[in-house]
Biopython code that builds the backbone (N, CA, C, O; Angstrom):
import numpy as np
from Bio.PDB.StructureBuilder import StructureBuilder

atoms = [
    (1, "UNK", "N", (-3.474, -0.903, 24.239)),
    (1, "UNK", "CA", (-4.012, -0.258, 25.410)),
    (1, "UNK", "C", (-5.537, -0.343, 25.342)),
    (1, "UNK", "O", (-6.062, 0.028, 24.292)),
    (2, "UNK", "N", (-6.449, -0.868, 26.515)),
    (2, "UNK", "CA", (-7.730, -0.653, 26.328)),
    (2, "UNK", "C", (-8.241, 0.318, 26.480)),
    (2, "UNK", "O", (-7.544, 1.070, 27.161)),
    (3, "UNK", "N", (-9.249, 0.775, 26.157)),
    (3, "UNK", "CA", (-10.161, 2.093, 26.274)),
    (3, "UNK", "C", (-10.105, 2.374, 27.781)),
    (3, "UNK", "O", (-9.791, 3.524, 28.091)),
    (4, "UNK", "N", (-10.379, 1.441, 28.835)),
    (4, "UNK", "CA", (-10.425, 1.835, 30.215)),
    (4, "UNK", "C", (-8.996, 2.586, 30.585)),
    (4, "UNK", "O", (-8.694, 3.672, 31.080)),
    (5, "UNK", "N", (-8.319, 1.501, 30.114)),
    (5, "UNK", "CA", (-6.393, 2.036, 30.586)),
    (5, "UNK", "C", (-6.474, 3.323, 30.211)),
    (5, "UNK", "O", (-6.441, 4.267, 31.001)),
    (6, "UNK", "N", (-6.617, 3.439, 28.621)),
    (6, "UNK", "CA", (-6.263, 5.034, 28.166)),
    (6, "UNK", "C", (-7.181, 6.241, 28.910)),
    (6, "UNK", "O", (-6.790, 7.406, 28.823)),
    (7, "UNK", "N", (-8.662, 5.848, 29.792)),
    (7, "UNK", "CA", (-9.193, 6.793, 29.572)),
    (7, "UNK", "C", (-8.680, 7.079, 31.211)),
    (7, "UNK", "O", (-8.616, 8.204, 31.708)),
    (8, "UNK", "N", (-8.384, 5.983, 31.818)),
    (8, "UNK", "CA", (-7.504, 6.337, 33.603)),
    (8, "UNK", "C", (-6.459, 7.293, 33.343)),
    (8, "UNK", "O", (-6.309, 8.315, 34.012)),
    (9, "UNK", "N", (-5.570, 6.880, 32.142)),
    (9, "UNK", "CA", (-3.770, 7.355, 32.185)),
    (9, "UNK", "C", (-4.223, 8.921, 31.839)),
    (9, "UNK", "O", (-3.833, 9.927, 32.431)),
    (10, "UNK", "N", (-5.441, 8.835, 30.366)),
    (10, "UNK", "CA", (-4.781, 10.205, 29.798)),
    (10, "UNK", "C", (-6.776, 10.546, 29.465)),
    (10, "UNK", "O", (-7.343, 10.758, 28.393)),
    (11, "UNK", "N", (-7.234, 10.483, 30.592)),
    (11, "UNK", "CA", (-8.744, 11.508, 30.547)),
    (11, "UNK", "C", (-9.098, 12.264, 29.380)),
    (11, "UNK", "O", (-10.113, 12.113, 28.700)),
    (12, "UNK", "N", (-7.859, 13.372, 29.152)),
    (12, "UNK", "CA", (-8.185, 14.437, 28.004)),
    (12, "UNK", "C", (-7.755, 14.462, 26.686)),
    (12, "UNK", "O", (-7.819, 15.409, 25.902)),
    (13, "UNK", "N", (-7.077, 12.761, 26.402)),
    (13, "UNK", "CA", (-6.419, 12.562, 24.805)),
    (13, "UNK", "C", (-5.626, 13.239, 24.947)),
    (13, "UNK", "O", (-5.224, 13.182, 23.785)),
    (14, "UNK", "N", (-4.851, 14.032, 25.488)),
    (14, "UNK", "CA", (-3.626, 15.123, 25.027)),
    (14, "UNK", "C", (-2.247, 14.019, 24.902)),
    (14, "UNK", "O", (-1.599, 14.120, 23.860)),
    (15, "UNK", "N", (-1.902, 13.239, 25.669)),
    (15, "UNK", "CA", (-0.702, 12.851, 25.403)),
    (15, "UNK", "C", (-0.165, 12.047, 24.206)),
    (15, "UNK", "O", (-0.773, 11.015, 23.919)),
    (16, "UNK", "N", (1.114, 12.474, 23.334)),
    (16, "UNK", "CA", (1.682, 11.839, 22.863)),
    (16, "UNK", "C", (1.714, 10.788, 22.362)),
    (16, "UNK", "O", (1.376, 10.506, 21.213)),
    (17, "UNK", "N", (2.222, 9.940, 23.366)),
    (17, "UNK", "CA", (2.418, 8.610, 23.310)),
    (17, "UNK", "C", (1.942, 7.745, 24.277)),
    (17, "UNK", "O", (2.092, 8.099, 25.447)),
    (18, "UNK", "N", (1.331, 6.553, 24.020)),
    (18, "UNK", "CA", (0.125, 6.181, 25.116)),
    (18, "UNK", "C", (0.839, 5.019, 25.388)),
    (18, "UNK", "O", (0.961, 4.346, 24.365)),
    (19, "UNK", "N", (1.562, 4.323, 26.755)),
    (19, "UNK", "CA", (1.996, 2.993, 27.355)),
    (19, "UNK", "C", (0.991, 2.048, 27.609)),
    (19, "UNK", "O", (0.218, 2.348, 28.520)),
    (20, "UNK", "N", (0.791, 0.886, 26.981)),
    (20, "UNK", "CA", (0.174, -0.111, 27.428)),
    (20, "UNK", "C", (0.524, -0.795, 27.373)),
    (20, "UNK", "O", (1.644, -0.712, 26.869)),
    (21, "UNK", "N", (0.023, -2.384, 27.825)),
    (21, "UNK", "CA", (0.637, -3.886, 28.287)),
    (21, "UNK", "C", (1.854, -3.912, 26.778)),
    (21, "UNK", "O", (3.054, -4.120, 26.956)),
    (22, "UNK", "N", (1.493, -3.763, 25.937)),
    (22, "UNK", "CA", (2.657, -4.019, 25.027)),
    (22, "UNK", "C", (2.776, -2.187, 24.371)),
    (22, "UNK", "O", (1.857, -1.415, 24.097)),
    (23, "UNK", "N", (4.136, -2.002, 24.302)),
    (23, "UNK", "CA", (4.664, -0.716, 23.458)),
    (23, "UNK", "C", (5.315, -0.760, 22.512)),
    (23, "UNK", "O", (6.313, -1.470, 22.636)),
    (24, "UNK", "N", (5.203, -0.367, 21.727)),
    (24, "UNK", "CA", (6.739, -0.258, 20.396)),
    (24, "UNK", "C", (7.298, 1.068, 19.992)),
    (24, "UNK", "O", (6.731, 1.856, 19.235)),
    (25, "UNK", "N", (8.218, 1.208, 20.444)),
    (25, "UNK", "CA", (9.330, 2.468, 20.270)),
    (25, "UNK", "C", (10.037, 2.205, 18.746)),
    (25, "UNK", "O", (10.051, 0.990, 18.547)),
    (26, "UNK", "N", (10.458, 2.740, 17.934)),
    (26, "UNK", "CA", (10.767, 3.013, 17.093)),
    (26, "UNK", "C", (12.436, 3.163, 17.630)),
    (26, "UNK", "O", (12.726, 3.815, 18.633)),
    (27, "UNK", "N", (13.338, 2.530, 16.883)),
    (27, "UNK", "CA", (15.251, 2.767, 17.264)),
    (27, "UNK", "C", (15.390, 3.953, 16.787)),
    (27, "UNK", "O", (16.541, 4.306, 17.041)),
    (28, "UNK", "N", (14.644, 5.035, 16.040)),
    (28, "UNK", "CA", (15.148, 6.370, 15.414)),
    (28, "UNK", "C", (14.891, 7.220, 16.969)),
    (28, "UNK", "O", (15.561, 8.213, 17.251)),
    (29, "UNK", "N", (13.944, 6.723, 17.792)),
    (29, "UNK", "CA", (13.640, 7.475, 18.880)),
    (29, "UNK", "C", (14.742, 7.872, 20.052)),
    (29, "UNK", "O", (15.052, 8.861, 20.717)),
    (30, "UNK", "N", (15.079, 6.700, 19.917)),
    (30, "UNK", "CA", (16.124, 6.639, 20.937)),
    (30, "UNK", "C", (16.378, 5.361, 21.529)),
    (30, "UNK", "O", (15.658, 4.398, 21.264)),
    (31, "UNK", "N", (17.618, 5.264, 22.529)),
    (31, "UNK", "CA", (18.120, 4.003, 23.586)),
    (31, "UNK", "C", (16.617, 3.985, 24.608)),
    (31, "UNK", "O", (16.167, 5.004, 25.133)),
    (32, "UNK", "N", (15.865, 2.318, 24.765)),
    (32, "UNK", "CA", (14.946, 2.460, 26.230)),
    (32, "UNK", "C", (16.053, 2.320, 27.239)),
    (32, "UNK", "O", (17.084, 1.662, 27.107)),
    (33, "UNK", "N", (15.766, 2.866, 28.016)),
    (33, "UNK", "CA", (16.308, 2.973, 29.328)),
    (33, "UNK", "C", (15.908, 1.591, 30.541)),
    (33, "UNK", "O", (14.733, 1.236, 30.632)),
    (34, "UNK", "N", (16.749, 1.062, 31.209)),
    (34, "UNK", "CA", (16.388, 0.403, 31.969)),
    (34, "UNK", "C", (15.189, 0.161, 32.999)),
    (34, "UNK", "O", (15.222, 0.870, 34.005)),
    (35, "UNK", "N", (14.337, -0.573, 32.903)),
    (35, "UNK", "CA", (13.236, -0.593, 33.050)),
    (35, "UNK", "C", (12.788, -1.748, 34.513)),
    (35, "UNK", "O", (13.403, -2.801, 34.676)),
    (36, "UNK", "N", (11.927, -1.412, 35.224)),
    (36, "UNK", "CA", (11.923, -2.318, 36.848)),
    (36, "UNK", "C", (11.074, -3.568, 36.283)),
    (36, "UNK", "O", (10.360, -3.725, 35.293)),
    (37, "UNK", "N", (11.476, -4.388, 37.366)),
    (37, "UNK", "CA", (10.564, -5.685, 36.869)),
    (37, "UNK", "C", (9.138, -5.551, 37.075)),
    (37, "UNK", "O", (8.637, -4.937, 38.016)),
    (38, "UNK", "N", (8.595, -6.064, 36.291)),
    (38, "UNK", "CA", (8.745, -7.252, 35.892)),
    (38, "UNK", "C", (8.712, -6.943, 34.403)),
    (38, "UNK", "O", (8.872, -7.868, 33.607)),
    (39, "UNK", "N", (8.490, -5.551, 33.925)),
    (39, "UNK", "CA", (8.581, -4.951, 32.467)),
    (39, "UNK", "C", (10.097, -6.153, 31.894)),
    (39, "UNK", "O", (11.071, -6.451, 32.585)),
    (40, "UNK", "N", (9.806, -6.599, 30.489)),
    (40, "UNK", "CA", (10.362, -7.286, 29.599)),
    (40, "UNK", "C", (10.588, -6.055, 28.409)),
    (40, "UNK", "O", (9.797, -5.219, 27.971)),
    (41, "UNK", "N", (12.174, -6.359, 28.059)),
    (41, "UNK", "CA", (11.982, -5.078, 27.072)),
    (41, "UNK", "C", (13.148, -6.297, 25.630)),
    (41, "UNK", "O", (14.234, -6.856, 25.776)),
    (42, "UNK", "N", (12.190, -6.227, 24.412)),
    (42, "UNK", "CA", (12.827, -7.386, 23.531)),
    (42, "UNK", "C", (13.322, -6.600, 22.443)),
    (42, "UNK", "O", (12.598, -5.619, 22.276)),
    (43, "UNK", "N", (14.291, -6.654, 21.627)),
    (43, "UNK", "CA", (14.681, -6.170, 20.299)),
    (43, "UNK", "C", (13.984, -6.638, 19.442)),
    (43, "UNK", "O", (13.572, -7.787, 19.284)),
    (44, "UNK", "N", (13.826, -5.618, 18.797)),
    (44, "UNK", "CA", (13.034, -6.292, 16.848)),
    (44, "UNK", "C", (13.920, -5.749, 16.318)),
    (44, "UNK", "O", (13.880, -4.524, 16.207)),
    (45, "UNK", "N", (14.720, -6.293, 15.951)),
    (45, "UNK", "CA", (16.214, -6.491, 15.140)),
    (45, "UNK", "C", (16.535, -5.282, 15.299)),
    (45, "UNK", "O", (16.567, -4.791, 16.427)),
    (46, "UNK", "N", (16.827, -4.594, 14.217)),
    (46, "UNK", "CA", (17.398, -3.423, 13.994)),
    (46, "UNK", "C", (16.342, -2.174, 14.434)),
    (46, "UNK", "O", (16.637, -0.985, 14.558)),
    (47, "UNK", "N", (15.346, -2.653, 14.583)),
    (47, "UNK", "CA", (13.877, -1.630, 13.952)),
    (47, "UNK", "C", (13.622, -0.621, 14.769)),
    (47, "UNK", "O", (13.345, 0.532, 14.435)),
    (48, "UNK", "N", (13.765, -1.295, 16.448)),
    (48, "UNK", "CA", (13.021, -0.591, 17.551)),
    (48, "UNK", "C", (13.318, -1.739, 18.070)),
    (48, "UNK", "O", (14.083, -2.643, 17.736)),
    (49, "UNK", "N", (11.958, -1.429, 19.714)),
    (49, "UNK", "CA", (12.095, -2.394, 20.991)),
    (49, "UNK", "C", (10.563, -2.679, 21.457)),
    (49, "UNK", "O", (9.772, -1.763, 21.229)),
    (50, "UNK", "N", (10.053, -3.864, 22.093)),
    (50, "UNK", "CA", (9.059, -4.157, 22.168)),
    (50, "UNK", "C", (8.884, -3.997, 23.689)),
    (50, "UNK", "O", (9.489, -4.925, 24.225)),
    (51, "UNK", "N", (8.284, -3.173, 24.632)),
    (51, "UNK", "CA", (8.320, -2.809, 25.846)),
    (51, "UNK", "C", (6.709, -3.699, 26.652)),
    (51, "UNK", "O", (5.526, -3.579, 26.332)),
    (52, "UNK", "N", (7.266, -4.430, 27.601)),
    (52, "UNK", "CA", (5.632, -5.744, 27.846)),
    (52, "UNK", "C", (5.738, -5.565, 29.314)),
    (52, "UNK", "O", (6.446, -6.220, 30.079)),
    (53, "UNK", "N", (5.111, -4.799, 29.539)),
    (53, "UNK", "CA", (4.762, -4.513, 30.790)),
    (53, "UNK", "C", (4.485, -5.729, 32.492)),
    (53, "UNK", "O", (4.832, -5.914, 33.659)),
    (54, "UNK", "N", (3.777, -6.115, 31.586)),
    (54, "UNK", "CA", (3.656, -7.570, 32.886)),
    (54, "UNK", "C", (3.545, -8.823, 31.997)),
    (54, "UNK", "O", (2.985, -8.717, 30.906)),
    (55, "UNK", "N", (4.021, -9.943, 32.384)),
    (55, "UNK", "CA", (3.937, -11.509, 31.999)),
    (55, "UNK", "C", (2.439, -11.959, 31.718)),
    (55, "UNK", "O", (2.008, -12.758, 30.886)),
    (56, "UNK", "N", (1.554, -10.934, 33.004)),
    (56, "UNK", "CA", (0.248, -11.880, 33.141)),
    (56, "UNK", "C", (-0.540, -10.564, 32.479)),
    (56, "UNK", "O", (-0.036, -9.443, 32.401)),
    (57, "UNK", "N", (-1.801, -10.903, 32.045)),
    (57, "UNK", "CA", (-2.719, -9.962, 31.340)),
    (57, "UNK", "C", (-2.850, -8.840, 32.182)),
    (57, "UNK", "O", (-3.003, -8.955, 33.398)),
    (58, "UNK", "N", (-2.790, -7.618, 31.514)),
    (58, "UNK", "CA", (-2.708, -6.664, 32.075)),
    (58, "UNK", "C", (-4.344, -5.773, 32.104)),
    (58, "UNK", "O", (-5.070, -5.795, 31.110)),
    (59, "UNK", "N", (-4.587, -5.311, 32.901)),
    (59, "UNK", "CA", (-5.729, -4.590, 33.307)),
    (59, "UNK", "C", (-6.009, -3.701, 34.151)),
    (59, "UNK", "O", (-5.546, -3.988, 35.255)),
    (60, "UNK", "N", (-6.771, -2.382, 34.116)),
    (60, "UNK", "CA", (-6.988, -1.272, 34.151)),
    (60, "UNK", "C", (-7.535, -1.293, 35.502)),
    (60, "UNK", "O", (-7.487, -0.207, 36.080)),
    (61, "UNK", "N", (-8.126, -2.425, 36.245)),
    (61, "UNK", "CA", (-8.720, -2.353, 37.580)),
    (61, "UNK", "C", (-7.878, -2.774, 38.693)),
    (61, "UNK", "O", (-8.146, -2.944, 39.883)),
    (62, "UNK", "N", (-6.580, -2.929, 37.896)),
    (62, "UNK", "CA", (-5.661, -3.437, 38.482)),
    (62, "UNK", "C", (-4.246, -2.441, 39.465)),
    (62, "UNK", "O", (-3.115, -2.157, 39.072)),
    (63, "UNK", "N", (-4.748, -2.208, 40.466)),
    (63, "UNK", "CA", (-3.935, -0.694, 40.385)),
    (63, "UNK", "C", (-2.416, -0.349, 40.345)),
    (63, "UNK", "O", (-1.927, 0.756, 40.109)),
    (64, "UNK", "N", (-1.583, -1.842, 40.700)),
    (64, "UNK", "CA", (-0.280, -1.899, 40.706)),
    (64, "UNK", "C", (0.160, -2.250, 39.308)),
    (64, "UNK", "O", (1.363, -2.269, 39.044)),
    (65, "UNK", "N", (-0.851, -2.560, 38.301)),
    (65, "UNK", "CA", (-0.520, -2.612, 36.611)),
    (65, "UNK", "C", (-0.807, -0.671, 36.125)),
    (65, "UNK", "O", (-0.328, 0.063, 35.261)),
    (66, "UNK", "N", (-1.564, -0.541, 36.944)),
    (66, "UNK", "CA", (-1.906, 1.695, 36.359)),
    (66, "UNK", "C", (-0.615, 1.717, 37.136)),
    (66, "UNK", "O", (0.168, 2.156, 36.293)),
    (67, "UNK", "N", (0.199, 1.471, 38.427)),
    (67, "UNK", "CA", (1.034, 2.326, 38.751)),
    (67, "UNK", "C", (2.472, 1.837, 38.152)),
    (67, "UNK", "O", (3.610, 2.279, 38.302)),
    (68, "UNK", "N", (2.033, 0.927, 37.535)),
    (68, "UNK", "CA", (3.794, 0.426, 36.826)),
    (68, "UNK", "C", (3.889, 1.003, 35.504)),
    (68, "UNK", "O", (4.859, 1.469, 34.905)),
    (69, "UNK", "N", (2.205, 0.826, 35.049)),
    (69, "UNK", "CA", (2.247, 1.452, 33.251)),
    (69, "UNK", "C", (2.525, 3.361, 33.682)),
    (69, "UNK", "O", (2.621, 4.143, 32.736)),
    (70, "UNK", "N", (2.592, 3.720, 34.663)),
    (70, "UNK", "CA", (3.092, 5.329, 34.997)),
    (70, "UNK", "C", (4.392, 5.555, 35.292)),
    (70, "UNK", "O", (5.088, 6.537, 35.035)),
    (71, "UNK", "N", (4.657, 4.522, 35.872)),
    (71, "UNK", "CA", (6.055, 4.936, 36.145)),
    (71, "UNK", "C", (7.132, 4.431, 34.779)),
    (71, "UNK", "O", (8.186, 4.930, 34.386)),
    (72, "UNK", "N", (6.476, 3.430, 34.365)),
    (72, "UNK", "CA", (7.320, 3.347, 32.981)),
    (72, "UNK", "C", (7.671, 4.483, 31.888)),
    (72, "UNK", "O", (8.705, 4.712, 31.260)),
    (73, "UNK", "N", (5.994, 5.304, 31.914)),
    (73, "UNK", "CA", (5.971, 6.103, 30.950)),
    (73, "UNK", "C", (6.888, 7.151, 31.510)),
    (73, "UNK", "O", (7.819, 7.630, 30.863)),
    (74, "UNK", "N", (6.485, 7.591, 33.133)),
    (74, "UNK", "CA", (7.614, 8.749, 33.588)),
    (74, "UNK", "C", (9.038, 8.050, 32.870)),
    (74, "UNK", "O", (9.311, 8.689, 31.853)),
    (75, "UNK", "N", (9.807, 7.163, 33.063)),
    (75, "UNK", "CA", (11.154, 6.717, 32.632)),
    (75, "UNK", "C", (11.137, 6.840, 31.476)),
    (75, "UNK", "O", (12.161, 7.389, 31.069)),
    (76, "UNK", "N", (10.117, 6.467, 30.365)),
    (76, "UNK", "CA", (10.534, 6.796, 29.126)),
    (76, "UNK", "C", (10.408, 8.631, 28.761)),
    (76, "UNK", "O", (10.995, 8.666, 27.680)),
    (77, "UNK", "N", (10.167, 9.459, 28.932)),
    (77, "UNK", "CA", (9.522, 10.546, 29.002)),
    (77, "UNK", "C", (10.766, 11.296, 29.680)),
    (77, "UNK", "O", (11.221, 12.404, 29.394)),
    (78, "UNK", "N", (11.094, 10.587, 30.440)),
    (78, "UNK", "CA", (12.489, 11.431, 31.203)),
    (78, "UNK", "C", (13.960, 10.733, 29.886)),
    (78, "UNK", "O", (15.003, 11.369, 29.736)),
    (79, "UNK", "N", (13.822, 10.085, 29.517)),
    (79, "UNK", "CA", (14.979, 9.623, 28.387)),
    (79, "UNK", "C", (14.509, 10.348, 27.448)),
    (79, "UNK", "O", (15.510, 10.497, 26.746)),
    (80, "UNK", "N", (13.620, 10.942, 26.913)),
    (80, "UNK", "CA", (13.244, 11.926, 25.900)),
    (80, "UNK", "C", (12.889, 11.165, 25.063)),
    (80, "UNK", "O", (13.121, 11.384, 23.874)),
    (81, "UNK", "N", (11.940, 9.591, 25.685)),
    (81, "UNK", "CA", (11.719, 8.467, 23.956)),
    (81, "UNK", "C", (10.351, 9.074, 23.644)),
    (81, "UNK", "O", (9.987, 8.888, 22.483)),
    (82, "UNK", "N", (9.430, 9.829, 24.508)),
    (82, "UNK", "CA", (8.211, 10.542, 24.469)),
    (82, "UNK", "C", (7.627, 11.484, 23.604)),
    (82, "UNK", "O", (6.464, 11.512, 23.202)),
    (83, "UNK", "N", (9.205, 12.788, 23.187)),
    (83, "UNK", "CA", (8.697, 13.704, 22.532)),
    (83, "UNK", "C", (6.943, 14.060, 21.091)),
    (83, "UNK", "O", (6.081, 13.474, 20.435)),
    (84, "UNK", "N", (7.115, 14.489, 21.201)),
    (84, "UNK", "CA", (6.165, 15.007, 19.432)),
    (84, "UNK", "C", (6.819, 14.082, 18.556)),
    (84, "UNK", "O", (8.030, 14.112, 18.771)),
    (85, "UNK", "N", (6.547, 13.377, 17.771)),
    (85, "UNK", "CA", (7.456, 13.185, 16.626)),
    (85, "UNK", "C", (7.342, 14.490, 15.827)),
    (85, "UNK", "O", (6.361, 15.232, 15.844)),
    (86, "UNK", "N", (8.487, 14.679, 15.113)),
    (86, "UNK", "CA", (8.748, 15.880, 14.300)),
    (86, "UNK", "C", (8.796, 15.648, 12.944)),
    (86, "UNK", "O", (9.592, 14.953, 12.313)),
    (87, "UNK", "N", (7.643, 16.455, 12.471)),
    (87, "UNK", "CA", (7.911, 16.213, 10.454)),
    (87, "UNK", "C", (9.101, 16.915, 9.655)),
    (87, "UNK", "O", (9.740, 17.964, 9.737)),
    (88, "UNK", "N", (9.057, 15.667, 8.752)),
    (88, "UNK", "CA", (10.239, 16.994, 8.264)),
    (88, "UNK", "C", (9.494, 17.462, 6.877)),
    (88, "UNK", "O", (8.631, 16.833, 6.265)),
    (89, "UNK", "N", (10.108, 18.840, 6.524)),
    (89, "UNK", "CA", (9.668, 19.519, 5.412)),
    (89, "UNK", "C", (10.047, 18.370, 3.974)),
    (89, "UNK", "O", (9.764, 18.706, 2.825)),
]
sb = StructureBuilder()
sb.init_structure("model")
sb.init_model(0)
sb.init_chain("A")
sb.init_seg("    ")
for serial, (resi, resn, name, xyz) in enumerate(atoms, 1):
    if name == "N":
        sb.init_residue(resn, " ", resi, " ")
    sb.init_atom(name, np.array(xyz, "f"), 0.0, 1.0, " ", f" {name:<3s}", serial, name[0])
structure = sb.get_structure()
């Protein structure tokens, strides 16, 4: 994610987990959920999933790449792949 993307999506650093042109979810997180085109979503074997937002370079001045990297994150966030990660004792 570039500095511009992150500082459009999330102004105040508070969120979680930050979506950009490429993501990696972790398989302990959860199933990704079906995702609109032109998002590409690839397996890394067993590990997790590699979530690629657009084919062509992605950029922050771009406003239908901010409104796809939002609505992705709403979809992941509504599957619960978003949470805190949680430590364990």
């Amino acid at each position: 994610m570039s500095h511009a993307h992150r500082d459009i999506a999330d102004p105040n650093g508070r969120a979680n987990v930050q979506i950009g042109w490429v993501t990696y979810l972790a398989q302990r997180l959860g199933t990704v959920p079906p995702l609109p085109a032109p998002v590409r979503i690839e397996k890394v074997e067993d590990r997790g999933t590699l979530i690629i937002l657009t084919p062509e370079r992605f950029t922050a001045s771009n406003t239908e790449h901010l409104a796809l990297a939002e609505r992705v994150r709403a979809l992941l966030d509504r599957a619960g792949l978003l949470n805190p990660l949680q430590v364990e004792p």
